[in-house]
C-alpha positions as CSV (number, residue, x, y, z in Angstrom):
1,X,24.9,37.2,34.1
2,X,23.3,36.7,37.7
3,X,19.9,35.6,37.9
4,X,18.6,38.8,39.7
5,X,15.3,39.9,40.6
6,X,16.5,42.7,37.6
7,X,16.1,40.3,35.1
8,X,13.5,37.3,36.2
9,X,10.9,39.3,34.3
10,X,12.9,39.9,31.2
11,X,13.7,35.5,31.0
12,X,9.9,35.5,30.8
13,X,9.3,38.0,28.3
14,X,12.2,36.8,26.4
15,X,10.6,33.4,26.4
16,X,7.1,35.1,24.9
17,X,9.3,37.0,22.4
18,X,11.0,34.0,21.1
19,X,7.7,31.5,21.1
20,X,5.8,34.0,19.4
21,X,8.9,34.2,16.7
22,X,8.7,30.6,16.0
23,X,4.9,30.4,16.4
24,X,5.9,27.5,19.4
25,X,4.7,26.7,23.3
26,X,6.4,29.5,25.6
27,X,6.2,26.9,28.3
28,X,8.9,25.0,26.1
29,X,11.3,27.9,25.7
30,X,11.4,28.3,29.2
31,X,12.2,24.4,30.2
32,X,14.7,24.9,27.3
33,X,15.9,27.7,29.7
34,X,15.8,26.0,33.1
35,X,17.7,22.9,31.7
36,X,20.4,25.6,30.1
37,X,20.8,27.2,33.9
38,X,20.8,23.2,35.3
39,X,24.1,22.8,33.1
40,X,25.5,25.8,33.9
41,X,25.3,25.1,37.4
42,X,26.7,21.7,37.3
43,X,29.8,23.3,35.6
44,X,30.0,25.3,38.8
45,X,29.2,22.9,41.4
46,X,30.3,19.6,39.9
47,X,28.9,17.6,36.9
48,X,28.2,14.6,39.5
49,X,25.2,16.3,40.9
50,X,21.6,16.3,39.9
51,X,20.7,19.8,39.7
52,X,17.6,21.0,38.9
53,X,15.9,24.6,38.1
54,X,12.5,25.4,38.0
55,X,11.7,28.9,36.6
56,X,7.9,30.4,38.1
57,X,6.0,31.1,34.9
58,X,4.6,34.4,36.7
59,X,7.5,36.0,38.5
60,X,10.3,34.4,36.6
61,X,12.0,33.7,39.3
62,X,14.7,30.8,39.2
63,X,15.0,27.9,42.0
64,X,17.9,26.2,42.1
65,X,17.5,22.7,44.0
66,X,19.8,19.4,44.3
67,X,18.2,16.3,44.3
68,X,19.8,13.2,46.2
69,X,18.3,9.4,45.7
70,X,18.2,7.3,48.8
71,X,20.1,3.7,47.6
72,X,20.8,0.8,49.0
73,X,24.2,0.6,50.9
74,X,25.8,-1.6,48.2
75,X,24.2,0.4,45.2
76,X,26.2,3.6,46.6
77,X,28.1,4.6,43.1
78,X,27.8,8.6,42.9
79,X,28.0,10.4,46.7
80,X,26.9,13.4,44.9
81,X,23.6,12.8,44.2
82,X,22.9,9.6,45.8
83,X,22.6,8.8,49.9
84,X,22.4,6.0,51.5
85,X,19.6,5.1,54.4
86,X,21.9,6.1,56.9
87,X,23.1,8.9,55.4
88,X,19.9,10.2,54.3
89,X,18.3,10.3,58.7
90,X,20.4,13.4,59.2
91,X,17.8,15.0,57.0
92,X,14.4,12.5,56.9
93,X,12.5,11.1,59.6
94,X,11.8,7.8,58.2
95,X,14.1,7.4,54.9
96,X,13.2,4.7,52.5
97,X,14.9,3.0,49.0
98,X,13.8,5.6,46.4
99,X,12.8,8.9,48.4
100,X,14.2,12.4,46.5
101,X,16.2,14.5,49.6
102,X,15.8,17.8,48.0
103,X,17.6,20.8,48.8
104,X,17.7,24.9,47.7
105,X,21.2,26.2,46.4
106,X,22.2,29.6,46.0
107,X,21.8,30.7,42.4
108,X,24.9,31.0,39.9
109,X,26.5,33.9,38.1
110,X,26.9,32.8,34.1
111,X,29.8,33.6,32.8
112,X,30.3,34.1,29.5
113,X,31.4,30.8,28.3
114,X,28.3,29.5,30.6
115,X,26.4,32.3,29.2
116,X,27.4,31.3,25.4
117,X,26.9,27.5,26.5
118,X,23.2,28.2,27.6
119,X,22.1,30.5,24.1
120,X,23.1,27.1,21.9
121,X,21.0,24.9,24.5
122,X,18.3,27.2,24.4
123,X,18.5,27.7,20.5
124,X,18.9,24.0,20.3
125,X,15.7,23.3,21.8
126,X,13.7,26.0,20.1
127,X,14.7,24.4,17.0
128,X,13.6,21.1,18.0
129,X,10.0,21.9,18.8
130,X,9.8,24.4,15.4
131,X,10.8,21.1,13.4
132,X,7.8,19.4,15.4
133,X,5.5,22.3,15.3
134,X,6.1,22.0,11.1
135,X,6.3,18.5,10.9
136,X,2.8,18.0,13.0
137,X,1.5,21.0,10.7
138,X,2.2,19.1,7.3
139,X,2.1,15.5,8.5
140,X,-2.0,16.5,8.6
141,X,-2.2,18.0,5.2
142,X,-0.6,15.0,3.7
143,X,-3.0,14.2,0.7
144,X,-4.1,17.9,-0.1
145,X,-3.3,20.6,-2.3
146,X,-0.6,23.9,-1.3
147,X,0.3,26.9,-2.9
148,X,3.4,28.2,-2.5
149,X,6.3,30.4,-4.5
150,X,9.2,28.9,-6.1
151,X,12.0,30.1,-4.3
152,X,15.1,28.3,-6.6
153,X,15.0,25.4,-8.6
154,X,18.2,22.5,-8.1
155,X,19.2,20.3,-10.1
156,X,15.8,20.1,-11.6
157,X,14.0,20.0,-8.7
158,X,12.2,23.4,-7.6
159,X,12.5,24.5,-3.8
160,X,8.9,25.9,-3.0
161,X,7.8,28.4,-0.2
162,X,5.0,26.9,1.4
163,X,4.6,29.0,4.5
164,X,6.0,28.3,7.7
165,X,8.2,26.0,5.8
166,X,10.3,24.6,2.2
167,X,9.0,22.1,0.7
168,X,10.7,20.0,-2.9
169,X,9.3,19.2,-5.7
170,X,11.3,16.8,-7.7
171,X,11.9,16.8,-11.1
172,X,10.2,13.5,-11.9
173,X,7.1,15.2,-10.1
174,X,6.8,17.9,-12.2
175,X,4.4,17.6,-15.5
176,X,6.4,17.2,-18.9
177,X,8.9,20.1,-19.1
178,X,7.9,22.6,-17.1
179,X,10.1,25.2,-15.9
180,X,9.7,27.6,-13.1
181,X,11.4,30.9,-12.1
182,X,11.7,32.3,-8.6
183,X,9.0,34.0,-7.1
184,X,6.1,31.6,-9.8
185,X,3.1,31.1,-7.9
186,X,2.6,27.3,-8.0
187,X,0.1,24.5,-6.5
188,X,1.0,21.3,-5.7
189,X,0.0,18.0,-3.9
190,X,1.3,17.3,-0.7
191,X,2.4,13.4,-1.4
192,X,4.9,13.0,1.8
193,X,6.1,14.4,5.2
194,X,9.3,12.3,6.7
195,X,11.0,13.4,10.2
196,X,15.0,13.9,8.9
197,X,17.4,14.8,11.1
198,X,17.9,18.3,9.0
199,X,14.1,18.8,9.7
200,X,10.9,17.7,8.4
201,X,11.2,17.1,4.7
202,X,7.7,18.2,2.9
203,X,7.9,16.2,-0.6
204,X,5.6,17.8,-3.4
205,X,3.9,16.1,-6.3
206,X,2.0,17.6,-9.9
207,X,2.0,14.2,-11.5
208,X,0.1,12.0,-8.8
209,X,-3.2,10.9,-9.9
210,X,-4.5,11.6,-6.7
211,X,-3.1,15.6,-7.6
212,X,-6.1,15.6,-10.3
213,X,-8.6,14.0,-7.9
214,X,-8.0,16.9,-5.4
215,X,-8.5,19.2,-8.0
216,X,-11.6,17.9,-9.2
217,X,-12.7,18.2,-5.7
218,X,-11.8,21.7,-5.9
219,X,-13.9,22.8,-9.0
220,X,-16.9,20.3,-8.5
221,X,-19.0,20.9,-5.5
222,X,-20.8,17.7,-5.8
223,X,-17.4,16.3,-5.5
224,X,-16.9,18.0,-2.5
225,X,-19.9,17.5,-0.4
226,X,-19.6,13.8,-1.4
227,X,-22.9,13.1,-3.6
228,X,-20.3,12.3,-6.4
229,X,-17.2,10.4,-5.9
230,X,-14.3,10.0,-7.5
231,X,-13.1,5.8,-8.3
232,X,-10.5,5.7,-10.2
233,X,-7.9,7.7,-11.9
234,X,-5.1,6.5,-14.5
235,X,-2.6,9.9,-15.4
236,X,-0.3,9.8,-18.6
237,X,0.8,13.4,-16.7
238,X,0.8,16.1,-19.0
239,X,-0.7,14.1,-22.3
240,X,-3.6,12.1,-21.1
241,X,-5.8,11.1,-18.5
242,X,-8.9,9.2,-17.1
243,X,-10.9,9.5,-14.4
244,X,-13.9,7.3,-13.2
245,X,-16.9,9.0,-11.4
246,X,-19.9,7.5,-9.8
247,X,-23.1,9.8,-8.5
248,X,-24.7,8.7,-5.3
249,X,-27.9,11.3,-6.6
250,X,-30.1,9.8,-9.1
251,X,-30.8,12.9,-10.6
252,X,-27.4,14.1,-11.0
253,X,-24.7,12.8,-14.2
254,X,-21.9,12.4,-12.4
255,X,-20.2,13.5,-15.9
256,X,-22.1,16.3,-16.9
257,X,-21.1,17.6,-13.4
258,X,-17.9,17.5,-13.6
259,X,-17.5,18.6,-17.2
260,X,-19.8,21.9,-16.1
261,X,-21.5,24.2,-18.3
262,X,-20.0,24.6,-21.3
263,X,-16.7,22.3,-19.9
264,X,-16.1,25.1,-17.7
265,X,-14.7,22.7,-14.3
266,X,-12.8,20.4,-16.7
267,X,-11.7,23.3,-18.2
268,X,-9.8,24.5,-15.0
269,X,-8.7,21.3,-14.1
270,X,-7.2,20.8,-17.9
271,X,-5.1,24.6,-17.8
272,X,-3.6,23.7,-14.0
273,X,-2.2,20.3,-16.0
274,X,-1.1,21.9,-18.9
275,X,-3.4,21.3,-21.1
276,X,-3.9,16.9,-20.2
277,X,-6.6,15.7,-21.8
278,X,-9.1,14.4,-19.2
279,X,-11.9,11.4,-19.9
280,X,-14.3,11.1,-17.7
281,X,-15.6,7.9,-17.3
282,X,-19.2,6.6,-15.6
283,X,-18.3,3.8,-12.9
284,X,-19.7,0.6,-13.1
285,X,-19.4,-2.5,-10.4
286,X,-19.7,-4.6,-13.9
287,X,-15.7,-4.7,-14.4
288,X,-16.6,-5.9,-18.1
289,X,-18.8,-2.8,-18.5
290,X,-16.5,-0.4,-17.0
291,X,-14.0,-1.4,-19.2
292,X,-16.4,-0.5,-22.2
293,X,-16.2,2.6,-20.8
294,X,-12.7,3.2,-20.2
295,X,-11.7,2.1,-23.7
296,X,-13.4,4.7,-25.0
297,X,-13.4,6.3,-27.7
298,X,-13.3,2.5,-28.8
299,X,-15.5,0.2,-29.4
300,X,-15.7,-2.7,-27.7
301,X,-17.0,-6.2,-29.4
302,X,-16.9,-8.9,-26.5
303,X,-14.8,-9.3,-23.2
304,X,-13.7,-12.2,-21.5
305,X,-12.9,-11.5,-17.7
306,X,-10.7,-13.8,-15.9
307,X,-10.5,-12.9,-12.6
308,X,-8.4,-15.4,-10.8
309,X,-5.4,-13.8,-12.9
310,X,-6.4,-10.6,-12.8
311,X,-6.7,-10.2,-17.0
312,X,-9.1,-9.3,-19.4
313,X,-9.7,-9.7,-22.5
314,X,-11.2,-7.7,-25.1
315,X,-12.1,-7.9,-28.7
316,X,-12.6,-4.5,-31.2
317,X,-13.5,-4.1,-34.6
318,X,-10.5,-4.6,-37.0
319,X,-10.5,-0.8,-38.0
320,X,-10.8,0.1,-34.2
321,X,-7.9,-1.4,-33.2
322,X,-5.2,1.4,-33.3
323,X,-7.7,3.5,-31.5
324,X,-8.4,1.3,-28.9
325,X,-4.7,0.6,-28.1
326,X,-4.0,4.7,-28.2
327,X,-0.8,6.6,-29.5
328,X,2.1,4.3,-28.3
329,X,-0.5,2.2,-26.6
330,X,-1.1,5.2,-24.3
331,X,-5.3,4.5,-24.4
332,X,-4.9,0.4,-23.2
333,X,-2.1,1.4,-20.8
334,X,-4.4,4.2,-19.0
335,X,-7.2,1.3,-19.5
336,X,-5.5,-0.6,-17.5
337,X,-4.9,1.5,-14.6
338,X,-8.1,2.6,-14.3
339,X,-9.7,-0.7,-13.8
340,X,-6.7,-2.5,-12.3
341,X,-6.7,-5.2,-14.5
342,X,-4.0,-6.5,-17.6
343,X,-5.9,-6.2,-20.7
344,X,-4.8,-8.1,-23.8
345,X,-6.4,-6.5,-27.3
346,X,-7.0,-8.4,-30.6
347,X,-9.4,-8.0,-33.6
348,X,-12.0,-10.0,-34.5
349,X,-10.2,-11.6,-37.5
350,X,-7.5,-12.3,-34.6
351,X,-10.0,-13.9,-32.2
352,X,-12.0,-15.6,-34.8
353,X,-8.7,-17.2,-35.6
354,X,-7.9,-18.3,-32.0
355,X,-10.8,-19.7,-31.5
356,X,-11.0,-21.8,-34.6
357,X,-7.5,-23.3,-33.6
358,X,-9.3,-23.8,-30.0
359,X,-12.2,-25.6,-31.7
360,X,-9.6,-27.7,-34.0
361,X,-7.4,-28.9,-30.7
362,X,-10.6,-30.4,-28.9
363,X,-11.8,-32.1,-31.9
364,X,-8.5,-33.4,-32.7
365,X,-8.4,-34.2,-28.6
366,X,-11.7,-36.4,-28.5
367,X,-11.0,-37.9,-31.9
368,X,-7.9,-39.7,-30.7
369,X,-8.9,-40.6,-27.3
370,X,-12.3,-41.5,-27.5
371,X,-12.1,-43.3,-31.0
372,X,-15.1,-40.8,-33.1
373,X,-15.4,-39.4,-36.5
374,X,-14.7,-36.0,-37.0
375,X,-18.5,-34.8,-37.5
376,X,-18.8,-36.4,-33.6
377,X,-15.9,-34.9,-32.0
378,X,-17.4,-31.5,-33.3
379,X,-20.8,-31.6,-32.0
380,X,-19.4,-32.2,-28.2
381,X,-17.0,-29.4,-28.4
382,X,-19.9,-27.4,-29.5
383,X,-21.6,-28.6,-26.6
384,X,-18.9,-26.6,-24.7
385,X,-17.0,-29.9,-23.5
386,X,-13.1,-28.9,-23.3
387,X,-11.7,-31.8,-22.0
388,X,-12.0,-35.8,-21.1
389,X,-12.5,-34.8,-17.3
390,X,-15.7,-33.1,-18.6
391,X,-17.2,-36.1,-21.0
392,X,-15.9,-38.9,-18.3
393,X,-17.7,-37.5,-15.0
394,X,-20.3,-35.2,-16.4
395,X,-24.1,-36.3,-15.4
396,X,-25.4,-38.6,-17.7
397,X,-27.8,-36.0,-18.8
398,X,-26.0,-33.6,-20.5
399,X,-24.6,-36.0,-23.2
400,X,-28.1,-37.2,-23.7
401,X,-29.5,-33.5,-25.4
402,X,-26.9,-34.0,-28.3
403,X,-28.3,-35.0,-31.2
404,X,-28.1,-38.9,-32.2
405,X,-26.6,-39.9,-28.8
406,X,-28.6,-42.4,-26.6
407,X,-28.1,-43.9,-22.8
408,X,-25.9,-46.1,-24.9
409,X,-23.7,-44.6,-26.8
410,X,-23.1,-42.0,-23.6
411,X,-22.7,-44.5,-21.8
412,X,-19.9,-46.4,-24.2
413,X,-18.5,-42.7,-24.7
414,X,-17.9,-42.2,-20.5
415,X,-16.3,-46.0,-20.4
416,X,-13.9,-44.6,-23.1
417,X,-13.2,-41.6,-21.8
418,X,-12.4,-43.0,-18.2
419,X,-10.3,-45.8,-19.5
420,X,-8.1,-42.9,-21.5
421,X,-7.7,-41.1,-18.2
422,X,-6.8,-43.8,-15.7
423,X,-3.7,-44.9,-18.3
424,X,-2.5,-41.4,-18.3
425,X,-2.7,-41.7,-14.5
426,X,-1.0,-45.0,-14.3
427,X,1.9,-43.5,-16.8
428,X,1.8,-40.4,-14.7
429,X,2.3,-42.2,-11.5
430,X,5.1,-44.3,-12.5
431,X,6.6,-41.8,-14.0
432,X,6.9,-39.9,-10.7
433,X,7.7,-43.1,-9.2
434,X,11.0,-43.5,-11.9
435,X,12.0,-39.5,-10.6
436,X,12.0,-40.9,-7.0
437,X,8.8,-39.8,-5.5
438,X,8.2,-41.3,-1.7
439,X,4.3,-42.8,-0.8
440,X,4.2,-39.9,1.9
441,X,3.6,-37.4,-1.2
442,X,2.1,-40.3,-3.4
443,X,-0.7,-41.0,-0.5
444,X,-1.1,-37.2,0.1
445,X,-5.1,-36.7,-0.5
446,X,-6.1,-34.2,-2.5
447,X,-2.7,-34.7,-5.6
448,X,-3.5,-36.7,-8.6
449,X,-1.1,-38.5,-10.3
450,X,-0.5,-36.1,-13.1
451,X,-0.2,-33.1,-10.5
452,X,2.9,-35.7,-8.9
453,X,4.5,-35.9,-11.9
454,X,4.5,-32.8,-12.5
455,X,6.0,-31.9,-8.8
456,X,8.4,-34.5,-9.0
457,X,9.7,-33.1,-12.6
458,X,10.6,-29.8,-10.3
459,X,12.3,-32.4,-7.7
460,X,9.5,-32.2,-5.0
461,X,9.5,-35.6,-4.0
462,X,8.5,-36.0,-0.4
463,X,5.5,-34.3,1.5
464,X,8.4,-32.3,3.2
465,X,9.3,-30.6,0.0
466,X,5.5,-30.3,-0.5
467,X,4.9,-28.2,3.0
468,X,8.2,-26.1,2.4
469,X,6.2,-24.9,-0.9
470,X,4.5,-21.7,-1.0
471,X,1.3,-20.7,-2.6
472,X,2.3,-19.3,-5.8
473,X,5.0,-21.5,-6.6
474,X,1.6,-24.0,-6.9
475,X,-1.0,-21.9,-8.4
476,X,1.2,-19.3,-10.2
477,X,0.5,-15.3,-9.6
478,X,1.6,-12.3,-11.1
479,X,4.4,-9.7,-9.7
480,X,5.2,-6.2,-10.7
481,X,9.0,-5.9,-12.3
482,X,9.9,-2.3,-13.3
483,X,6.2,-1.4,-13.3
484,X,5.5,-4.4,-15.6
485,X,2.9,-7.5,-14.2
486,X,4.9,-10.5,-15.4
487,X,3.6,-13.8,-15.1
488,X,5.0,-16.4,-12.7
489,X,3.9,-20.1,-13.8
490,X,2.8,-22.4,-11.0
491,X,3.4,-26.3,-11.1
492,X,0.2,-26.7,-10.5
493,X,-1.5,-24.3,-12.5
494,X,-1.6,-26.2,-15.8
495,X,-4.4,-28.3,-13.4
496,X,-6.3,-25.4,-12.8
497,X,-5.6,-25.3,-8.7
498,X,-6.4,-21.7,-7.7
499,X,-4.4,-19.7,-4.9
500,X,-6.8,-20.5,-2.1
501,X,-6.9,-24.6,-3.1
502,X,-3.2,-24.3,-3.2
503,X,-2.9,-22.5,0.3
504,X,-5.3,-25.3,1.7
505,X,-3.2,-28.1,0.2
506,X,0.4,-27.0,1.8
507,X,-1.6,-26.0,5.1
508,X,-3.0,-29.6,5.6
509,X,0.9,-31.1,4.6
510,X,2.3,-29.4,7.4
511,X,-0.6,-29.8,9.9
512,X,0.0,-33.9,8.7
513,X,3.9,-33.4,9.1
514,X,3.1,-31.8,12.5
515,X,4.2,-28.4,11.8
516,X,1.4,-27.0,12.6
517,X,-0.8,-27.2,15.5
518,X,-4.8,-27.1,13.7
519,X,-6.3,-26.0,17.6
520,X,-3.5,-22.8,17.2
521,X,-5.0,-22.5,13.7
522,X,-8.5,-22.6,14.7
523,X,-8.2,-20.3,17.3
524,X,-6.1,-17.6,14.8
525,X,-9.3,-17.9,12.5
526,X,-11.8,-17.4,15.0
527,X,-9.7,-13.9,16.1
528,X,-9.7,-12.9,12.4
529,X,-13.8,-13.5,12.1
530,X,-14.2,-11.6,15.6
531,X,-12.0,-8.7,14.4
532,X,-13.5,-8.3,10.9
533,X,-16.8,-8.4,12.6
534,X,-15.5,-5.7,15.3
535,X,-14.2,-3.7,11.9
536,X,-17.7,-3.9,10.7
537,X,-19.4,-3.0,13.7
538,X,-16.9,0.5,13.8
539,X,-17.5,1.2,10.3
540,X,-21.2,1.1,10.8
């Protein structure tokens, strides 16, 4: 095929016909076309040369030009599309390193091999930008809800129509057992987009809690125009679920609104999910309050937050305690995703019984350190003293409002207190001292004697081993094993040093050691306080 004033117009309406086809740029059909015609030509005029074609996106008319580089005299390595300064004054005045000598070439006749050679360019690069024209598309809907039609289902996982494109919904993303047959009409949540080689690969989702939010957004207009929002949401897909909602409008129940008249928009949302069962739950900033709340339809007795570890606590009613742990502990477990937090249940017999065995251990504690009755012992652990720390350096004061004790006797009771805890430290010490503990980690500021010890018994022995240490190994923490939180003890922990105390212990070992360089560490905090105050600034 020659590129003839016959057929100029027909490579730009070709172009149209194909963009419009693939819904893509005309402009990039027709590079897709002049690089095919470059390529052809350097199959007719040598693959050394730089040829170029530009087509004119009015007349269709195709240029054909070779480009030469002018190169220094010892960079000379391809004669066909490079010149050297010399070379290149036969056709520039003043030549210099770098300057294009370009030149027109008659246009080529494609053959049919050329011709067949030019289709898979030009098919190859309409491909490419359809695969970017759908991946753009979808990469934006990411975290909203599609319809589409099932096409087939593989393997368990269904192949939905979405469009201008397939998109999978796998078959631990579908709810319970459901089954689909071609041509269902289906809505989904649009979880993931990934660039593959095969294409953009659009990953669907009816199980993702954020699948219900979306809904709700759907049916609840307040929702929508953002006077209620949606917190938190725990699924159990297909059996149970709870949702946490908060109303910025005094005068609108964020429940009642989504519920609707007569449960009419939790009705909707419950027949898309096949038949969940939705709670909706009021939001509170008080985490022990919202967890009332997302027990229900338990009752809660007492709760006892500790946040450092990220548990809570919670005490029911004896005969409420199958229903606050749920079928096959289904209530806690959705409990527990809601607010974020692990939740330990017992009764009231059960905690009664703890903390009688609580109140036994500290009397039984002060009895044989500080040398008092029974009757003695009792009234300070009733006065909420838990250990010797507590009686030895607590003000004066405070030992004065229990009954019977004078300046004397608080007095006599601090002596005996202090005495018991400098000969644990003096056993603790020389202990750690027998493991083979150096002064470096001995005269480290901020260790006592028992926390050594209790290093040494996990053979860190030098301030070294201390700095090599890393926060949690310390303080303790919690990581996630097969969607389980399971408990990591620190070797500190027992000494109630928190994460941040533990971070600011190991940070001033290696600054001591000379790891660390405190001006570098300075300067890396001030950028942190200037970018979270630029962060606040945007966000206002």
């Amino acid at each position: 095929m020659a590129i003839t004033s016959a057929n100029q117009l027909e490579l730009l309406q070709t172009a149209e016909a194909v963009a419009r086809e693939k819904m893509i740029d005309p402009g990039l059909v027709v590079e897709a076309m002049e690089e095919s015609l470059a390529r052809a030509a350097k199959s007719r005029y040598g693959s050394e040369m730089d040829i170029r074609v530009s087509i004119d996106r009015k007349t269709g008319k195709a240029t054909f030009t070779r480009v030469r580089t002018v190169v220094e005299d010892e960079e000379l390595e391809n004669y066909q599309a490079e010149l050297t300064v010399e070379q290149a004054k036969q056709y520039m005045s003043e030549p210099a390193i770098g300057d294009t000598y370009v030149e027109e070439i008659p246009p080529v006749e494609l053959g049919r091999i050329a011709a067949q050679s030019a289709k898979q360019v030009i098919l190859q690069k309409v491909r490419e930008a359809e695969r970017d024209r759908q991946f753009a598309e979808f990469e934006d809907r990411v975290g909203t809800i599609i319809n589409g039609t099932v096409k087939r289902e593989e393997y368990g996982n269904v192949i939905v129509d979405v469009g201008r494109g397939e998109a999978i919904l796998r078959r631990n993303e579908k709810i319970g057992r459901e089954a689909y047959r071609p041509n269902d009409r289906i809505r989904c949540y649009i979880k993931d987009v990934r660039r593959e080689t095969r294409g953009p690969q659009i990953f669907l989702s009816r199980t993702a809690p954020e699948f219900m939010a979306e809904l709700f957004k759907m049916e609840v207009p307040e929702i929508y125009d953002g006077i209620i929002e949606i917190k938190a949401v725990a699924r159990d897909p297909g059996s149970r679920a709870k949702i946490a909602v908060i109303s910025y409008d005094g005068s609108i129940d964020p429940v009642g609104a989504c519920v609707g008249m007569r449960g009419s928009r939790v009705q909707a949302v419950v027949n898309e999910l096949q038949g969940e069962k939705i709670d909706i739950i009021p939001w509170n900033e008080d985490t022990p309050t919202f967890l009332v709340n997302a027990l229900q339809p338990a009752e809660v007795s007492k709760v006892v937050l500790d946040e450092d570890a990220e548990r809570i606590e919670v005490v029911v009613p004896d005969e409420q305690l199958s229903l606050a742990i749920g079928r096959r502990g289904q209530n806690v477990r959705l409990a527990s995703q809601l607010t974020a937090l692990d939740i330990d249940i017992m009764t009231e017999s059960e905690d009664s019984i703890k903390r009688q065995k609580e109140f036994e251990e500290r009397t039984k504690l002060f009895m044989n350190a500080l040398d008092v009755d029974e009757f003695f012992a009792q009234l300070l652990v009733s006065e909420g003293f838990t250990n010797l720390e507590e009686v030895a350096y607590v003000e004066i004061d405070e030992l004065l409002t229990i009954d019977g004790v004078d300046e004397g006797t608080a007095g006599e009771l601090q002596a005996r207190a202090r005495d018991v805890l400098e000969a644990e430290a003096k056993a603790a010490l020389e202990r750690a001292r027998e493991l083979g503990v150096e002064d470096s980690l001995v005269d480290f500021d901020g260790l006592t004697p028992q926390m050594i010890a209790a290093l040494a018994e996990d053979g860190v022995k030098t301030l070294e081993d201390f700095a090599t240490c890393a926060d949690w190994e310390l303080a303790g923490g919690w990581t996630t094993v097969e969607g389980e939180r399971v408990k990591d003890d620190g070797l500190l922990e027992p000494y109630d040093v928190s994460l941040e105390e533990a971070q600011s212990l190991i940070m001033t070992a290696r600054i001591a050691l000379g790891w660390v360089d405190p001006t570098e560490l300075e300067a890396d905090e001030e950028d942190l306080e200037e970018d979270a105050v630029d962060a606040e600034g945007d966000e206002a």
